[in-house]
PDB file as gemmi writes it, atoms N, CA and C in Angstrom:
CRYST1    1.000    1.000    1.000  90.00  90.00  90.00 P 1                      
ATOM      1  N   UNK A   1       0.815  -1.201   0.000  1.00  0.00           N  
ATOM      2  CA  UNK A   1       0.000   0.000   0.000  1.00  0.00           C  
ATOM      3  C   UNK A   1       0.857   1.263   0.000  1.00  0.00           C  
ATOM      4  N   UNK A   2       1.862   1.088   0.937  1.00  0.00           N  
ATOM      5  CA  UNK A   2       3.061   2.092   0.713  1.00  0.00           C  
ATOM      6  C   UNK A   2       3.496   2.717  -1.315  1.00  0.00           C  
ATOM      7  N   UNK A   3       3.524   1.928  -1.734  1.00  0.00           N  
ATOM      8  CA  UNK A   3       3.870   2.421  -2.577  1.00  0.00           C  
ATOM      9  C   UNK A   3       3.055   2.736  -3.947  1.00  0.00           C  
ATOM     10  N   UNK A   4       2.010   2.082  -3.772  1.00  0.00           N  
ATOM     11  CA  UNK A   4       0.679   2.518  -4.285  1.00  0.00           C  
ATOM     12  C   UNK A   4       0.390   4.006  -3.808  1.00  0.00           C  
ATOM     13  N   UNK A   5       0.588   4.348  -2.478  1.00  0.00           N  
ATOM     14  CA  UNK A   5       0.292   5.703  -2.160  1.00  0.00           C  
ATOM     15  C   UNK A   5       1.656   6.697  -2.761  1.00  0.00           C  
ATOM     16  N   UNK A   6       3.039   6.155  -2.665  1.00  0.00           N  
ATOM     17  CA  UNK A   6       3.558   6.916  -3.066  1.00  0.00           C  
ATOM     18  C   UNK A   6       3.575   7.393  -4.413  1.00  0.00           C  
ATOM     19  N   UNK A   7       3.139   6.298  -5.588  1.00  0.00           N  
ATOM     20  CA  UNK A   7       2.492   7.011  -6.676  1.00  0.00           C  
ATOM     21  C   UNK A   7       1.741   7.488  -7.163  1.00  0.00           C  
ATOM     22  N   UNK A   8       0.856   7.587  -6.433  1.00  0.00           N  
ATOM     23  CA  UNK A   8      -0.425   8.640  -6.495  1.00  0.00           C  
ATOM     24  C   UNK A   8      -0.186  10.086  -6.413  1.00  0.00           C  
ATOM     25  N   UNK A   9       1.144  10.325  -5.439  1.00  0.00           N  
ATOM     26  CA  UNK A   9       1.728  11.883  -5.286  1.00  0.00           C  
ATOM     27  C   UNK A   9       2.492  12.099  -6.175  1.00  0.00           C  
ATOM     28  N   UNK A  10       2.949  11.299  -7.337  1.00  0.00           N  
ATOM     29  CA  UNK A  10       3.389  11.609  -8.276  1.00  0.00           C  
ATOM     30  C   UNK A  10       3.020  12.665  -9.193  1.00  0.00           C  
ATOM     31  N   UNK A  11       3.968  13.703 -10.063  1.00  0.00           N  
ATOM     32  CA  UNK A  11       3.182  14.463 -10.776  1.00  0.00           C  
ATOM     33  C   UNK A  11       2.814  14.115 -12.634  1.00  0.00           C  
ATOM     34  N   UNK A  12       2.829  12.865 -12.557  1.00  0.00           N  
ATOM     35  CA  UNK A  12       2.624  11.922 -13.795  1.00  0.00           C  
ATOM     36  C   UNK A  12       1.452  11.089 -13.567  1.00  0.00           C  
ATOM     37  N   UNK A  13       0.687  10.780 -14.587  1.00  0.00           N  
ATOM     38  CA  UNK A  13      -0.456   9.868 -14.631  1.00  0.00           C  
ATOM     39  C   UNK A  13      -0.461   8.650 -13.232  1.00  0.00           C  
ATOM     40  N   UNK A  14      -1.380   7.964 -12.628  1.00  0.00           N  
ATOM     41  CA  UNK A  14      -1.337   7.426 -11.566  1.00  0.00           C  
ATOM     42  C   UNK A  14      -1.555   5.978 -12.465  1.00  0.00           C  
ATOM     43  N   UNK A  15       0.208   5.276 -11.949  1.00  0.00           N  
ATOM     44  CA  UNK A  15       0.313   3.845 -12.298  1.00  0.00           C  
ATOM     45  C   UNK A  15      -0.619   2.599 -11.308  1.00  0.00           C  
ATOM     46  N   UNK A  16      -0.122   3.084 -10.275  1.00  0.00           N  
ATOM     47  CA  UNK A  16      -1.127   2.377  -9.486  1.00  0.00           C  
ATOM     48  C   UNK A  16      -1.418   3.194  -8.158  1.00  0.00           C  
ATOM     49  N   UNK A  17      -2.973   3.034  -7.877  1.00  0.00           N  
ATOM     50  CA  UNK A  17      -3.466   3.558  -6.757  1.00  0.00           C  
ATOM     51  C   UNK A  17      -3.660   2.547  -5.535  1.00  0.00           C  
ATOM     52  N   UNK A  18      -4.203   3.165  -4.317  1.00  0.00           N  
ATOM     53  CA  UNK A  18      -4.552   2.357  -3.224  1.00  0.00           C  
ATOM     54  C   UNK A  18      -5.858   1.115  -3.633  1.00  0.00           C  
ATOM     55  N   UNK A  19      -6.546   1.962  -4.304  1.00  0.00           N  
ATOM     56  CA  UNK A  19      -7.913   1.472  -5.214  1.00  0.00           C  
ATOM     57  C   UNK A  19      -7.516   0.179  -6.182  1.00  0.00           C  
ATOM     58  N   UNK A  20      -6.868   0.546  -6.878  1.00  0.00           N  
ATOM     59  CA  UNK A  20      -5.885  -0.890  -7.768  1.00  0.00           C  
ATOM     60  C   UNK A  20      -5.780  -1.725  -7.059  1.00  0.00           C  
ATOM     61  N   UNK A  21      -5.318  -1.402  -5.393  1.00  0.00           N  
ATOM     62  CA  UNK A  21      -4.444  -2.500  -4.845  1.00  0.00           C  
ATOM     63  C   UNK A  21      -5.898  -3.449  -4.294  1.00  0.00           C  
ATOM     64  N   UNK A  22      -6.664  -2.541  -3.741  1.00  0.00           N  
ATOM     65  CA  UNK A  22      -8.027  -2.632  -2.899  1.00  0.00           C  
ATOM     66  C   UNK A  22      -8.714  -3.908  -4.077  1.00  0.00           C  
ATOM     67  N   UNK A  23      -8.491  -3.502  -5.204  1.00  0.00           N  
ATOM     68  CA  UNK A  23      -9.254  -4.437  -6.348  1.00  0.00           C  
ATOM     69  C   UNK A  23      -8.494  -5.737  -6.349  1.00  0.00           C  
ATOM     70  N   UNK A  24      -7.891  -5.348  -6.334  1.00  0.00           N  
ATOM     71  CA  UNK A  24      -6.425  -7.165  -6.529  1.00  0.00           C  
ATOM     72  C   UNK A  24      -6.956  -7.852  -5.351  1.00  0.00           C  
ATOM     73  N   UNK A  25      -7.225  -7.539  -4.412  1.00  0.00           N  
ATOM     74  CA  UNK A  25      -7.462  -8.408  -3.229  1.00  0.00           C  
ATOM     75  C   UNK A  25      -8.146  -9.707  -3.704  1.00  0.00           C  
ATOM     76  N   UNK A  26      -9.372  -9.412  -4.253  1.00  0.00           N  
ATOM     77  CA  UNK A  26     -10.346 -10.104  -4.784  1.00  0.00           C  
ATOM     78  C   UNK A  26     -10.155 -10.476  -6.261  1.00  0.00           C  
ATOM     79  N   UNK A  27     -10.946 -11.900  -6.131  1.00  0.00           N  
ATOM     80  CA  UNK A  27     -10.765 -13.148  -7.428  1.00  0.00           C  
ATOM     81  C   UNK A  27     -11.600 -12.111  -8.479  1.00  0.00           C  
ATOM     82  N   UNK A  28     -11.339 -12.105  -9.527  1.00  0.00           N  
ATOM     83  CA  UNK A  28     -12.369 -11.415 -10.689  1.00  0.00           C  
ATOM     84  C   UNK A  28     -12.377 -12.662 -11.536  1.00  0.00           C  
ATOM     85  N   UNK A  29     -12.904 -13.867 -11.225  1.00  0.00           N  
ATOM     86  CA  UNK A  29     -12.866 -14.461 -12.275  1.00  0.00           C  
ATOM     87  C   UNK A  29     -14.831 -14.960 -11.866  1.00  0.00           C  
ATOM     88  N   UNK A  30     -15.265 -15.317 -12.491  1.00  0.00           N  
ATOM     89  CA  UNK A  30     -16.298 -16.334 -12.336  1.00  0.00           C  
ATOM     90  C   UNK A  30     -16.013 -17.525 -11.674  1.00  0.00           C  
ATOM     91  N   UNK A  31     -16.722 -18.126 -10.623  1.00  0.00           N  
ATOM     92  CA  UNK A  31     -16.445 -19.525 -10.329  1.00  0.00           C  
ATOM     93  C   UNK A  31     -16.628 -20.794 -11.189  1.00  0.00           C  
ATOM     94  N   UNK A  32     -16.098 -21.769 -11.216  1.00  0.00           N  
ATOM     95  CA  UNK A  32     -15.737 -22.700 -11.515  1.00  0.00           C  
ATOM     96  C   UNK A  32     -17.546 -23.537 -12.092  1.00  0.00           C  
ATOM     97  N   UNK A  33     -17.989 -24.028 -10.606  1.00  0.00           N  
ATOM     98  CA  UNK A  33     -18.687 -24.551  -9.996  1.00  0.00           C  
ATOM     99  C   UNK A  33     -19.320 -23.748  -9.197  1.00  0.00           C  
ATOM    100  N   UNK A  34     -20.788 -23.822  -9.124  1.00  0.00           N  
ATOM    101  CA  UNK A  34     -21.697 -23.087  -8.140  1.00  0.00           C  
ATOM    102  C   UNK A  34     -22.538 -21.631  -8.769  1.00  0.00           C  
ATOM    103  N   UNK A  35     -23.269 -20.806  -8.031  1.00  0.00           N  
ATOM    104  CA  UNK A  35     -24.166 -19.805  -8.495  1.00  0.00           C  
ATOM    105  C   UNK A  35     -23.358 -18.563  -8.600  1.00  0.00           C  
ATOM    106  N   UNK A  36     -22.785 -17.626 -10.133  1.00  0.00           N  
ATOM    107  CA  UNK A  36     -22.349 -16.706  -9.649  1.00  0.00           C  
ATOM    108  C   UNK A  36     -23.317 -15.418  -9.743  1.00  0.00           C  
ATOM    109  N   UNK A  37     -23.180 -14.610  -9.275  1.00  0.00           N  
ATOM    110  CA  UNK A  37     -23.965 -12.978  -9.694  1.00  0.00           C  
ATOM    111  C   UNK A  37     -24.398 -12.912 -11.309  1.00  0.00           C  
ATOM    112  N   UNK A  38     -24.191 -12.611 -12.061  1.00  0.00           N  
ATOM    113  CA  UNK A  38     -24.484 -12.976 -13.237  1.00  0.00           C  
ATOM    114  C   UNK A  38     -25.659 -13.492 -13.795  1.00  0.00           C  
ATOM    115  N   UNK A  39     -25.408 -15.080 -13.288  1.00  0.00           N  
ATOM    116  CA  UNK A  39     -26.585 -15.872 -13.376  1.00  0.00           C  
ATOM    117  C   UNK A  39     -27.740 -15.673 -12.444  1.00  0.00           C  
ATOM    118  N   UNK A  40     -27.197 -15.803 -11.546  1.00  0.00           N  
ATOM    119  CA  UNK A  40     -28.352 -15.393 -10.092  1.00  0.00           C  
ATOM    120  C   UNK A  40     -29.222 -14.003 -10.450  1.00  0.00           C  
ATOM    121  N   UNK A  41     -28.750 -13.084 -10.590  1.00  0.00           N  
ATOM    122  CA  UNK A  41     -28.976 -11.495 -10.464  1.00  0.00           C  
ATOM    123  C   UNK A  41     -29.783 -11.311 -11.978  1.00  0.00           C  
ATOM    124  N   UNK A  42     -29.300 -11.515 -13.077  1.00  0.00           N  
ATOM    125  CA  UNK A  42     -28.759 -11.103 -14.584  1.00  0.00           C  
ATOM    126  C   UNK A  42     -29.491 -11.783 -15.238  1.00  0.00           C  
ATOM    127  N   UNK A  43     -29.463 -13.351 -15.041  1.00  0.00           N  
ATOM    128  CA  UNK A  43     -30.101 -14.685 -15.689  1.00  0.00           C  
ATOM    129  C   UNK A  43     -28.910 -14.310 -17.457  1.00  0.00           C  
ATOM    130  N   UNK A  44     -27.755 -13.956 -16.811  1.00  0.00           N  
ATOM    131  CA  UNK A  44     -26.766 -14.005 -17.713  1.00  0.00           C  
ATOM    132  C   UNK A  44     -26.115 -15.100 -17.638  1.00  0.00           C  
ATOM    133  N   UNK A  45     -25.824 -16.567 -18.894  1.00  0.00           N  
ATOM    134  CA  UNK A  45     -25.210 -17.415 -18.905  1.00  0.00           C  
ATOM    135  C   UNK A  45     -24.036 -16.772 -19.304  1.00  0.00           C  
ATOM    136  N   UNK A  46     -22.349 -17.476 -19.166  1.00  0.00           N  
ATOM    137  CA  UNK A  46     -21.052 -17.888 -19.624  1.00  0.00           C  
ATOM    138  C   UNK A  46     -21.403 -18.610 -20.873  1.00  0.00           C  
ATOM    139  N   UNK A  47     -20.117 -17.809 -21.537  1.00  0.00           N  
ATOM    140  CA  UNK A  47     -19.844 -19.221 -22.713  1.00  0.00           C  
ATOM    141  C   UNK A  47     -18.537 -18.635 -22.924  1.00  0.00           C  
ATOM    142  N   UNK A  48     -17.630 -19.594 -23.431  1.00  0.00           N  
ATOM    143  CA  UNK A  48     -16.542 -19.285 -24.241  1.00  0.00           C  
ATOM    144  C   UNK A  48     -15.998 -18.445 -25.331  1.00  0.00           C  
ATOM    145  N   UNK A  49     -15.483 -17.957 -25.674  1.00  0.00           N  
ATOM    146  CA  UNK A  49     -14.798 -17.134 -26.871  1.00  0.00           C  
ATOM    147  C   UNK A  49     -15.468 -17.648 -28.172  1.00  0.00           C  
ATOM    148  N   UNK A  50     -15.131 -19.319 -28.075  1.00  0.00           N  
ATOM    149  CA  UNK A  50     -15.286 -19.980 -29.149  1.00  0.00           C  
ATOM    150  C   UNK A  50     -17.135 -20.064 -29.600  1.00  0.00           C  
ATOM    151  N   UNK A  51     -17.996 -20.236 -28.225  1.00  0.00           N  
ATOM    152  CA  UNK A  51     -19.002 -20.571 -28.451  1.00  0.00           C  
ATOM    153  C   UNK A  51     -19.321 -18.968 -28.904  1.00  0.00           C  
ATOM    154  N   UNK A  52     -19.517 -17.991 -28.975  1.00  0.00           N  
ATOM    155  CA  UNK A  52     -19.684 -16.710 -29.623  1.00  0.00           C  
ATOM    156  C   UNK A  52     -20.179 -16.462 -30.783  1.00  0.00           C  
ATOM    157  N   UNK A  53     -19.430 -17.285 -31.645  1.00  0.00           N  
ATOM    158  CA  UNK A  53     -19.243 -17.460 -33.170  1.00  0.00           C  
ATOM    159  C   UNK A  53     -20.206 -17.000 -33.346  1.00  0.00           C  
TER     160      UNK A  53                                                      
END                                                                             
């Protein structure tokens, strides 16, 4: 976090913030197995790249 804050006082675009770091904590992927937000909330299915076509 130290140094996340120290580039924020930078006087150049902000590489990484406290907020960046705050986000990394947590998985951003979809689960595997089980109910995610998406589906639950959305009634949004997953599919692959491939299934897209």
């Amino acid at each position: 976090h130290l140094q996340a804050l120290a580039f924020e006082f930078l006087p150049v675009p902000t590489l990484m913030s406290r907020d960046n770091i705050a986000s990394m904590q947590l998985p951003n992927i979809l689960p595997l197995n089980g109910v995610d937000a998406l589906t639950k909330i959305f009634s949004i299915s997953r599919r692959t790249l491939e299934g897209m076509k």
